[in-house]
N, C-alpha and C positions, 0 to 999 in steps of 0.2 A: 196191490198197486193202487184201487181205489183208494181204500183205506188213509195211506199212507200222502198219495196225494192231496187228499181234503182234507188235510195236518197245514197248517200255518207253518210248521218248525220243522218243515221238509225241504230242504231244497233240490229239485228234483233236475238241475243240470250240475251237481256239483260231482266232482272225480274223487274215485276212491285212491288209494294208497298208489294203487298201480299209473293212474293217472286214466282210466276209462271212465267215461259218462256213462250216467243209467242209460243213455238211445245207443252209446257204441255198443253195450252188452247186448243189446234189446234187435240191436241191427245184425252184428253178427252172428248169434243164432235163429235167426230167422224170422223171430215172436213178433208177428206184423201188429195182433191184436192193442201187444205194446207198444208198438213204434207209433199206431194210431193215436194212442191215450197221450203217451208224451208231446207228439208234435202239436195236438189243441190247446195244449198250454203256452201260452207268449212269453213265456219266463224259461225254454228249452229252445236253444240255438240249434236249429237241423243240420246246420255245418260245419259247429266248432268242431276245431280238432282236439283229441283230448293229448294228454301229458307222455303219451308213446306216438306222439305223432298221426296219428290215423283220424280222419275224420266220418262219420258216418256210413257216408255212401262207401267210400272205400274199404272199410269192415264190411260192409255188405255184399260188396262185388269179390270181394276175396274168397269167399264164402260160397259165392253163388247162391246168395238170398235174393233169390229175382224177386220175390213179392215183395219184398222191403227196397231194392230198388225200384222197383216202378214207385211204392208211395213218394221216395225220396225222389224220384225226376217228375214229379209230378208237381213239387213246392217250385213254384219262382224263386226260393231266397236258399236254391240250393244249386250249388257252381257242377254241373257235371264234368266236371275237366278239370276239377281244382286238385292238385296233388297231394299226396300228403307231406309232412316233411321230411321223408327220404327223398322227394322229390317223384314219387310212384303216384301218376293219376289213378283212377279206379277203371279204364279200360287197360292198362297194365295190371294192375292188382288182378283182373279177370282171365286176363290172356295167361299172367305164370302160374292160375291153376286150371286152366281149361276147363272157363266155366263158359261154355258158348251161348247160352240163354244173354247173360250178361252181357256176353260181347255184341250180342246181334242189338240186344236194347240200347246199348251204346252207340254204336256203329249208326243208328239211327237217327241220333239228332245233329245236325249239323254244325252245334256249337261244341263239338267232341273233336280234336285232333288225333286223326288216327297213327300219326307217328312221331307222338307225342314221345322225346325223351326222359329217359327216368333215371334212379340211381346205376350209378356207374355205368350211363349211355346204355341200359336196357331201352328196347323199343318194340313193343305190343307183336310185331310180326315176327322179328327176332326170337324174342321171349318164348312166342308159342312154337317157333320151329326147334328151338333148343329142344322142350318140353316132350315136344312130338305131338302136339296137341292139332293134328287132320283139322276138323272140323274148324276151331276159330282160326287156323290159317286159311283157310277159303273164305270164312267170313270176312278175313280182312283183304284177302285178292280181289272180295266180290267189291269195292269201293275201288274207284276210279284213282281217288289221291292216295293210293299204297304204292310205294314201287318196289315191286316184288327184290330187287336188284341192289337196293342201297346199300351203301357200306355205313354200318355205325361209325363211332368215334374212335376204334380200336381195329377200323377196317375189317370186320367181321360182315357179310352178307347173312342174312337167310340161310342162302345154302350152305353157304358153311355151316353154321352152327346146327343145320340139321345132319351133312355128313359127318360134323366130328361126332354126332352120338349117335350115330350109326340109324336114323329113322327115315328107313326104306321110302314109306309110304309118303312124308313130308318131303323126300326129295324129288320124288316122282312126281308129286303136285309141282312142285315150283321148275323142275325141269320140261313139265309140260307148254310150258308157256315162252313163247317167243322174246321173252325180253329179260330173259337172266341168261346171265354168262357161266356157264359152267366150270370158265377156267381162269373167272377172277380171282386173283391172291388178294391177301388183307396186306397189313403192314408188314410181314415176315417175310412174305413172298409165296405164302403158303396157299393152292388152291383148296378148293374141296376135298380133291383125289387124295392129296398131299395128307389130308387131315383124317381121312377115313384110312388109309392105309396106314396111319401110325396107328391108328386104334385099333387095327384087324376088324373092321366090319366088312366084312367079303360081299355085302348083301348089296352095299352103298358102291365098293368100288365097281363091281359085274355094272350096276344103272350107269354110270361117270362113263366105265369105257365104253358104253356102246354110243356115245355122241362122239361124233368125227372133231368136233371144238374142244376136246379134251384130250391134253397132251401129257401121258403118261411120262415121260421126261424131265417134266417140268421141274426144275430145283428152286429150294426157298434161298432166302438172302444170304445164307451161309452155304450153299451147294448142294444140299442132302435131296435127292430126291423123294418119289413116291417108295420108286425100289429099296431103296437104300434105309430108307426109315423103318419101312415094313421089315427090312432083313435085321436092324439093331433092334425090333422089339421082337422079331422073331414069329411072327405072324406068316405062316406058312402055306395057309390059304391063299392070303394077298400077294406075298411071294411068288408064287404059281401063277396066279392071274396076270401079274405084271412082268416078269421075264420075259413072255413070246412077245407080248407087243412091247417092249423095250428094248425087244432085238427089232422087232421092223418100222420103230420109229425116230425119225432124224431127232438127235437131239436136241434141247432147246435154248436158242439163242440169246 
């Protein structure tokens, strides 16, 4: 890298074939040693993005190169909230691989929107409860401006997308807390319940019915309910679960 660098006929921001910068390679595997040598030269943009869209920091938070993130939040002349152009900031990029180092160093600075919209209305809390990712979904509970409740653009909460994939332990977080509805529908009409019992996670429906705000009854905008859906996919677990209290619950209105 010396070498090469103290060449005149180097030019050491220009993008290869793929469209990556020498600092995008250098960011996303880690090579902080690198990232130092590149960034003391004034002829390497620490933010461009390269020709796949991705700009530095963002390779690095994807990664979970927390030592090349802190040098990159360390430059002034570098946006921590700048997206790439998928429209994916780099506290997204962190959250859809459950890098929580990442997310916590993000989470930290105050010019970071923590539910910052991304490609196709992904949003950092979302993303991690989809993932199943425990830990940076607390990290983003532990900030005041998350709400744990919000419906993305597609009418998806949190707990949805943790019940449709069935992560026990990411429902039970967000069901702890006084201010999510356990028997919000999205746009289909579909709750939680609704979404775990198509899938047969028995583990998601057992949490759901033991909250008295959860109406096993419930049908989406086409009438199918939790029963019903569990029965067309044949999930016999959920099946069982939801017959008794489907006989002792009034249906819904």
């Amino acid at each position: 890298m010396k070498i090469l660098l103290g060449r005149g006929d180097v030019n050491p921001d220009r993008a290869e074939r793929y469209g990556l910068t020498p600092l995008c390679y250098a960011a996303a595997n880690g090579h902080e040693g690198v990232v130092k040598m590149l960034l003391r030269r004034g002829d390497v943009n620490p933010d461009k993005p390269d020709d796949t869209c991705e700009t530095p920091l963002c390779c690095a938070a994807a990664n979970g190169r927390e030592g090349v993130v802190k040098i990159l939040l360390g430059r002034s002349d570098v946006d921590p909230d700048r997206p790439n152009a998928r429209g994916d900031a780099p506290l997204l990029c962190a959250a859809d691989d459950g890098h929580e180092g990442v997310v916590k160093m993000l989470l930290g600075l105050a010019n970071v929107d923590p539910e910052k919209s991304g490609s196709h209305g992904r949003m950092p809390l979302h993303i991690a409860a989809w993932r199943g990712h425990e830990g940076v979904v607390k990290a983003l509970l532990g900030r005041g401006d998350v709400d744990p409740d919000k419906s993305n653009e597609h009418g998806d909460t949190p707990l949805k997308c943790a019940a449709w994939k069935g992560h026990e332990g990411v429902v039970k977080i967000l069901l702890g807390r006084g201010d999510v509805n356990p028997n919000k529908p999205d746009k289909d009409g579909q709750i939680p319940l609704w979404c775990a019992a198509w899938n047969g996670h028995e583990g998601v429906v057992k949490i759901l019915l033991r909250r008295d705000q959860v109406n096993p009854n419930t049908p989406d905008n086409w009438g199918q309910t939790p029963l019903q859906c569990a029965t067309e996919r044949g999930h016999a677990g959920v099946i069982a679960l939801l017959q008794l209290l489907a006989s002792a619950t009034p249906s819904a209105t």
